[in-house]
C-alpha positions as CSV (number, residue, x, y, z in Angstrom):
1,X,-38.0,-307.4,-180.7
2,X,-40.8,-309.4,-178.9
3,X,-43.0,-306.3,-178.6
4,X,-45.3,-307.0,-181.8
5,X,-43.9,-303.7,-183.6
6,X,-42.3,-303.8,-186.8
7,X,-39.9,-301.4,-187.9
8,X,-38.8,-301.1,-191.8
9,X,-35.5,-299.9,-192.2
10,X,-32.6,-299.2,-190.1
11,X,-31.6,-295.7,-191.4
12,X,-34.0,-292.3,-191.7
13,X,-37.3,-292.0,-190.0
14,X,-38.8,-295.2,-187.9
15,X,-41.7,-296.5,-189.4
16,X,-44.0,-298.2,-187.1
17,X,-46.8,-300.5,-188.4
18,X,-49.7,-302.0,-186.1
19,X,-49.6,-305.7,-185.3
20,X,-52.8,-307.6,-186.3
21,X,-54.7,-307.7,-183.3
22,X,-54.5,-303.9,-182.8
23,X,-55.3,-303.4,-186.6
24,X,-58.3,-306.0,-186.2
25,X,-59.6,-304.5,-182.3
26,X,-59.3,-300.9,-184.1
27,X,-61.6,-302.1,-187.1
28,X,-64.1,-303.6,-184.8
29,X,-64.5,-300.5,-182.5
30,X,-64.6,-298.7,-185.9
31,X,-67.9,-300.9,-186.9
32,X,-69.4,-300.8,-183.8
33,X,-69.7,-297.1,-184.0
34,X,-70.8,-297.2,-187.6
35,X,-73.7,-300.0,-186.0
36,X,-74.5,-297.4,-183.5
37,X,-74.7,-294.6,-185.7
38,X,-77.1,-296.7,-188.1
39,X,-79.7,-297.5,-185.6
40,X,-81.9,-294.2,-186.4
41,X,-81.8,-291.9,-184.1
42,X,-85.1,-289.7,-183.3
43,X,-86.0,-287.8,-186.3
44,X,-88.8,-285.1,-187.0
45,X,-90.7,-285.9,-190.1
46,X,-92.5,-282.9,-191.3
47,X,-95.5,-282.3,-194.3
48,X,-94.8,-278.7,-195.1
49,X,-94.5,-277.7,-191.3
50,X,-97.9,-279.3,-190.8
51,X,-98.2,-282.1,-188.4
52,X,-94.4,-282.7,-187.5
53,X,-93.7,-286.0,-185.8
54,X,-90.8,-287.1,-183.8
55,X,-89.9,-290.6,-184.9
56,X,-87.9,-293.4,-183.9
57,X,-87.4,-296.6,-185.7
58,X,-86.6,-300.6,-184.4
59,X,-85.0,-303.4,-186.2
60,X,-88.3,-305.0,-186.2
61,X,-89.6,-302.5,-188.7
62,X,-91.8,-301.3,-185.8
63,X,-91.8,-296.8,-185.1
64,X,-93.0,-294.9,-182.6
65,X,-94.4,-291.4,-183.2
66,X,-95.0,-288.6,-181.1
67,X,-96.9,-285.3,-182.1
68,X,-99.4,-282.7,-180.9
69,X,-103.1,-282.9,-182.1
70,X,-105.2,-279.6,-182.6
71,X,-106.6,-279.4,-179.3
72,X,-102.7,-279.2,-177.5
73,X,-102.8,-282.8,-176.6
74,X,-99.4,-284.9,-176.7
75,X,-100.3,-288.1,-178.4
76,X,-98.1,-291.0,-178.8
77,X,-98.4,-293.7,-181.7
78,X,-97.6,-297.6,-182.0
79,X,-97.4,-298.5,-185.0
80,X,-96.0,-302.1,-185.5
81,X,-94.9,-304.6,-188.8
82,X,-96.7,-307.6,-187.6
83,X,-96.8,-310.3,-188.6
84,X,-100.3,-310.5,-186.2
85,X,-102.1,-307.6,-185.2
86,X,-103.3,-306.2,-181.5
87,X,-106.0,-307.5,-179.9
88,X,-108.5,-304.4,-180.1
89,X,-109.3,-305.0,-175.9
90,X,-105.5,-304.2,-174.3
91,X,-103.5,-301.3,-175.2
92,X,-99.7,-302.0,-174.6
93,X,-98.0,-300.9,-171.5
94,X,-94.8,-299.2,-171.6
95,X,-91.7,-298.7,-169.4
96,X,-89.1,-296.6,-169.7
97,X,-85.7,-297.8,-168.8
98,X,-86.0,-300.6,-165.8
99,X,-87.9,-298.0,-163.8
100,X,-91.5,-297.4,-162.4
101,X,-94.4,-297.2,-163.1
102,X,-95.1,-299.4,-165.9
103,X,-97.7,-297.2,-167.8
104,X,-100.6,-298.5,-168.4
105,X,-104.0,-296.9,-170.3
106,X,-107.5,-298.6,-169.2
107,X,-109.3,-296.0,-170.3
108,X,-110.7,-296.6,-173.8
109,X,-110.4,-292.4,-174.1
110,X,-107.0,-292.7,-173.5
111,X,-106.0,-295.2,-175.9
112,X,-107.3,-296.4,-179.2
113,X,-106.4,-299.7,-181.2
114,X,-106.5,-300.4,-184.9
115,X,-105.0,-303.6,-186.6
116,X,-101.5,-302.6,-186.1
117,X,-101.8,-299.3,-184.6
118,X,-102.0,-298.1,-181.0
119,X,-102.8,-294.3,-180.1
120,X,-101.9,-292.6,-176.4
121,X,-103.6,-289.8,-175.3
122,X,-100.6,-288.4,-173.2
123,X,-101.7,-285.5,-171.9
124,X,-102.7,-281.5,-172.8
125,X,-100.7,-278.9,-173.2
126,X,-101.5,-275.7,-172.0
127,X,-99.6,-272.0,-172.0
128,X,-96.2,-274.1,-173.2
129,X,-96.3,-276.6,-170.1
130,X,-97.9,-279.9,-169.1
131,X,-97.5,-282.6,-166.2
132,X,-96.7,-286.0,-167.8
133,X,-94.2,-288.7,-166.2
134,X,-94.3,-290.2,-169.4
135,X,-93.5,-287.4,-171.5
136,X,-91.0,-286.6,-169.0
137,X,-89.4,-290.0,-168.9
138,X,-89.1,-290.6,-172.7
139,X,-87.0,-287.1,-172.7
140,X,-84.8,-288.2,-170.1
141,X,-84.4,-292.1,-170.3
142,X,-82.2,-294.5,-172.1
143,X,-84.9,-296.7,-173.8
144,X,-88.7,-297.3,-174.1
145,X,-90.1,-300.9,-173.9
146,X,-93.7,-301.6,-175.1
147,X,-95.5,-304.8,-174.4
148,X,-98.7,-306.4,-176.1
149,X,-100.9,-309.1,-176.3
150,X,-101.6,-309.7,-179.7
151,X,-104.4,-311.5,-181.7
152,X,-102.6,-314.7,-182.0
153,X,-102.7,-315.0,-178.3
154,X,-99.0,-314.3,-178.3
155,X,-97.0,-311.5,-175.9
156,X,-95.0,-309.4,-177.7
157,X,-92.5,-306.5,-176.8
158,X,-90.7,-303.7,-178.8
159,X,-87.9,-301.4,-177.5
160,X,-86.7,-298.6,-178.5
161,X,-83.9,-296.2,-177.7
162,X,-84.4,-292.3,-176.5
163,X,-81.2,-291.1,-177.7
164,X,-81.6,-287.6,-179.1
165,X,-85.4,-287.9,-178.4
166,X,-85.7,-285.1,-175.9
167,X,-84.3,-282.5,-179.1
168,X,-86.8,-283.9,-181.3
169,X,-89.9,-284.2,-179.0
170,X,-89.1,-280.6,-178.1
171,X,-89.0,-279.5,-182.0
172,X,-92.6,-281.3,-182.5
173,X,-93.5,-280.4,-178.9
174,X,-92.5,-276.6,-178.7
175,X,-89.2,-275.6,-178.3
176,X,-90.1,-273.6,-174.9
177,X,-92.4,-276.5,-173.8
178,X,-91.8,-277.2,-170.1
179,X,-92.6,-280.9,-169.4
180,X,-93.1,-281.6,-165.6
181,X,-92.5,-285.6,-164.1
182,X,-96.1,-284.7,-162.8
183,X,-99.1,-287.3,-162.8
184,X,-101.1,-286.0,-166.1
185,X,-101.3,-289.1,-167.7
């Protein structure tokens, strides 16, 4: 039989076993899921219901928060593992998929540095909606790139994916929050 089955035994019930490469190009797709699965997905991190955060993680060690301040603003947090810090006189930019606009905050009110931190103002929420491409886009895209000069005169950029983000922003967010691809950046 030049097929790559093997049977065992002539008489009773066939047997069938899977040749090698099957065996080996099922154990890979197996793994790759597994990889998948282990790249933490969006996750709400909660103190007693008080300042929930949805969270997502990178290989890098770098995380990106987003949560709602006590005035109803959206704010968005960098928070990267080094090894150099930002420089404290460009906030990153951030793009969303391959599309445009490549965000961009000049306005020192609208973003704030420390070390290895980086703070978005987003926008404000009010009566359970708000205008913000942004927002918008990292509930609907596939990934978020963020790019930085940092201290060491160096450019630096650090991606993360949005799967599951829209479930979790919405938990942190309000769950009735209605999020227009507006301008209120």
């Amino acid at each position: 039989m030049g097929h790559g089955w093997r049977t065992r035994g002539e008489s009773g019930p066939r047997l069938m076993r899977c040749p090698d490469a099957v065996r080996a190009l099922t154990m890979a797709v197996c793994l790759a899921g597994a990889a998948s699965a282990a790249a933490a997905p969006w996750r709400v991190l909660e103190d007693n219901g008080v300042d929930a955060r949805a969270r997502i993680d990178n290989a890098e060690g770098d995380h990106l928060d987003v949560y709602r301040s006590e005035d109803g603003r959206v704010i968005a947090e960098l928070v990267i593992a080094g090894p150099s810090n930002f420089t404290h006189t460009t906030c990153p930019t951030l793009q969303i998929d391959d599309q445009q606009p490549l965000f961009s905050f000049t306005d020192p009110q609208a973003c704030s540095i420390e070390a290895m931190t980086a703070r978005f103002k987003l926008a404000r929420i009010t009566a359970q909606r708000m205008e913000s491409a942004l927002l918008y886009q990292l509930m609907n895209g596939n990934q978020v790139a963020l790019r930085y000069p940092t201290e060491d005169r160096t450019y630096r950029e650090t991606v993360f994916p949005l799967e599951r983000s829209k479930k979790a922003l919405l938990r942190v967010l309000g769950r009735d929050l209605d999020v227009q691809p507006g301008n209120g950046e």
